[in-house]
C-alpha positions in Angstrom: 18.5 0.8 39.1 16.6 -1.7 41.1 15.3 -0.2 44.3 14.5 -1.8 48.2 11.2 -1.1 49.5 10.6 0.7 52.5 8.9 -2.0 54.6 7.4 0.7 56.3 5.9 2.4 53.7 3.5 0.8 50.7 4.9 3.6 48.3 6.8 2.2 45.0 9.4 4.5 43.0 8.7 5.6 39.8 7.7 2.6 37.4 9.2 4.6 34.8 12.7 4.1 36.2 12.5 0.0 35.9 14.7 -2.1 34.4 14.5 -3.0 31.0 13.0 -6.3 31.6 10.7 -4.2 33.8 12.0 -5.0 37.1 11.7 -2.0 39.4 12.1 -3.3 43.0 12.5 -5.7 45.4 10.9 -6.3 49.1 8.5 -5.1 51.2 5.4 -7.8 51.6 2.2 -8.8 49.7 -0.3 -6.8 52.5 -3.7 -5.6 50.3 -2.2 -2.0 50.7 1.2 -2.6 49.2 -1.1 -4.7 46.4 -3.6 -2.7 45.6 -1.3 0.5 45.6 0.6 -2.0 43.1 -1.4 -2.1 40.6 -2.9 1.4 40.1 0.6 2.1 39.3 1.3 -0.9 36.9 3.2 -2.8 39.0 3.0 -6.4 40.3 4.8 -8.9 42.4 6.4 -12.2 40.4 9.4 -13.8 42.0 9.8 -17.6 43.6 10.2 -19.2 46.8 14.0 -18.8 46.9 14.3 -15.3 45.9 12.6 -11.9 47.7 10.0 -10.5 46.4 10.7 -8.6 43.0 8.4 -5.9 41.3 7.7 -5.5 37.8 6.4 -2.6 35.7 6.9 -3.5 32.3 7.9 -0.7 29.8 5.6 -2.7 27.0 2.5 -4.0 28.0 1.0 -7.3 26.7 -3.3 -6.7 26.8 -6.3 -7.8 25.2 -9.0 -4.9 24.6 -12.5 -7.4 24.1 -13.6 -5.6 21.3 -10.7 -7.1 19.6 -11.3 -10.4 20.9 -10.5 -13.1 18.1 -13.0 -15.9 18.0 -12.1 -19.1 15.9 -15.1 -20.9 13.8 -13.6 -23.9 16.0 -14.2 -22.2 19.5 -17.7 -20.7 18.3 -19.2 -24.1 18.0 -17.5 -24.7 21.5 -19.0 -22.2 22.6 -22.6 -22.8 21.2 -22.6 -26.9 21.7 -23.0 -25.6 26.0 -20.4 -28.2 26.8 -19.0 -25.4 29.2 -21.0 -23.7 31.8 -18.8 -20.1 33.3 -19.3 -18.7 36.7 -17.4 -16.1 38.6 -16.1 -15.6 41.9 -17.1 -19.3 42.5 -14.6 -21.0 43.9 -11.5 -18.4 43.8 -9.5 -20.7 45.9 -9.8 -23.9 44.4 -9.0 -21.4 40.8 -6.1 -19.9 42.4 -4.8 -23.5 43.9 -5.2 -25.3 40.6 -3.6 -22.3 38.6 -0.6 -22.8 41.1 -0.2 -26.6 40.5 -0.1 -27.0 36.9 3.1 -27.8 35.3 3.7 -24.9 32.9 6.4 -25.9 29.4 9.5 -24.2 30.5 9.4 -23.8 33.8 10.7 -25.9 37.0 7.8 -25.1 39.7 5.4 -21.9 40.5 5.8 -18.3 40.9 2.3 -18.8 43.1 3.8 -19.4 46.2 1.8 -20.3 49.4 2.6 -16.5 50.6 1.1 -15.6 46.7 -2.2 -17.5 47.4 -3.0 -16.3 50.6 -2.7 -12.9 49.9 -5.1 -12.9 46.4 -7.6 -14.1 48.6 -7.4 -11.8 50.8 -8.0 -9.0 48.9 -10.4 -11.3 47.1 -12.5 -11.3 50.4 -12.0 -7.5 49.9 -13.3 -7.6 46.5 -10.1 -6.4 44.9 -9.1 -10.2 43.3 -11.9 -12.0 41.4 -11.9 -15.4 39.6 -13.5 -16.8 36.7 -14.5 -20.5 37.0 -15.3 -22.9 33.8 -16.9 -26.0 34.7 -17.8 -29.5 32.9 -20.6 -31.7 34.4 -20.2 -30.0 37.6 -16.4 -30.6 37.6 -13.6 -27.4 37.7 -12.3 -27.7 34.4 -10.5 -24.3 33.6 -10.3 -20.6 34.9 -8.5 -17.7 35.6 -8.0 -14.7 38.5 -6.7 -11.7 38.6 -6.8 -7.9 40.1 -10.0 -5.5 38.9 -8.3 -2.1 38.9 -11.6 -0.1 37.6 -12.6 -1.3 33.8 -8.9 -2.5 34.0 -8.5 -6.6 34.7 -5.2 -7.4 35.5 -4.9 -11.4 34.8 -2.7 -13.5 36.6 -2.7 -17.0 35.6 -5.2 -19.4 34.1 -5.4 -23.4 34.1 -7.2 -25.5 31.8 -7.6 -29.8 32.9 -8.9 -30.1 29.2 -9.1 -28.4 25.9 -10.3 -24.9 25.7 -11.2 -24.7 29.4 -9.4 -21.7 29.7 -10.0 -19.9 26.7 -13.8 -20.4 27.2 -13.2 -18.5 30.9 -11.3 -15.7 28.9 -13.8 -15.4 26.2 -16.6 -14.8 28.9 -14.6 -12.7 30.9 -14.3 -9.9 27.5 -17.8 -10.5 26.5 -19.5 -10.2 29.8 -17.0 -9.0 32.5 -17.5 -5.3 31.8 -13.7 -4.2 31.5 -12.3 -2.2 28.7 -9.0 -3.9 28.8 -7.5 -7.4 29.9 -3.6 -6.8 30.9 -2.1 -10.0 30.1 1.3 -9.2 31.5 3.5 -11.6 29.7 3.5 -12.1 26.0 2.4 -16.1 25.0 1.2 -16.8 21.3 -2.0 -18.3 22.8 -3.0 -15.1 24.1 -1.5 -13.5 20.8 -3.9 -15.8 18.7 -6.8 -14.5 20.6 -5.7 -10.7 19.9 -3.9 -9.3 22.3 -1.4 -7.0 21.6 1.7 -4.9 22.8 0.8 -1.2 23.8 3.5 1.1 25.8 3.4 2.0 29.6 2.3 5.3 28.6 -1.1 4.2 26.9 -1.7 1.8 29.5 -1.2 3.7 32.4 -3.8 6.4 30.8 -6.4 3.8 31.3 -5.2 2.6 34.3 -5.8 6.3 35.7 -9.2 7.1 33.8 -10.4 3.9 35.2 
């Protein structure tokens, strides 16, 4: 059963009553309340411009604990030659923006709508959303953003303009970022290569809650 939000309320039904794809309702807006309440119960917005908003809680969860972070020999001497140089909560706009414009194989457009990017930065200003910037003789070359729930990072969406951009913002992100687990949402082998994993709802939401 897929369920309308009370737009009076920021409350969500139980995420254990989703879909099997993991959709679980649809409506309501993207205020920081409704958000934030959002993800400390698994749940996140992802819909386009023509539809409402949907709600997803996954039953399976694609993450990536940084301990079991899988380095190639290849990226290591990326890594090492300081080609890259990693900041965050730099520019979370221009991040957000450029994550929103790439063209992505498979898909006709963005779910990162106008309404998407103006309300991560709000509750960046809030210090909810937070962004991880890669840069290349001074220019934005790659990044990500997401939601900090705890030691929990909830990615969104990365870019990269060349090669390893992105996984170099990722990498610094797990070794430096202070989370004990990167949820990855939706499964890519990229993200597989690098070692995440499938866990269930249950053993995520146990360290969504001790976080």
């Amino acid at each position: 059963m897929i369920f309308e939000l009370d737009p009076s309320s920021v409350e969500f039904p139980d995420p254990a009553l989703a879909e099997p794809d993991g959709l679980l309702a649809f409506g309501g807006d993207l205020r920081p309340e409704r958000l934030t309440q959002a993800y400390r119960l698994g749940i996140f917005p992802w819909y386009s411009d023509d539809s409402p908003i949907l709600w997803y809680s996954p039953h399976e969860r694609f993450v990536l604990y940084p301990d079991e972070l899988k380095i190639s020999k290849s990226m290591r001497q990326v890594l090492r030659s300081g080609r890259f140089r990693t900041t965050q909560n730099h520019s979370f706009r221009e991040v957000i923006k450029a994550c929103a414009s790439r063209a992505r194989r498979g898909q006709d457009g963005t779910w990162i709508t106008a309404d998407m990017q103006h309300a991560y930065v709000k509750l960046h200003e809030l210090g909810v959303a937070h962004s991880i910037e890669t840069w290349h003789n001074n220019d934005l070359v790659g990044g990500l953003y997401g939601v900090a729930v705890g030691k929990v990072f909830c990615g969104e969406s990365m870019f990269s303009m060349i090669a390893n951009a992105s996984k170099a913002a990722l990498i610094w992100l797990c070794q430096q970022g202070g989370f004990r687990l990167v949820d990855c949402q939706v499964y890519t082998e990229h993200l597989a290569s690098l070692g995440a994993r499938m866990i269930p709802r249950s053993e995520y939401m146990a360290l969504i809650n001790s976080a």
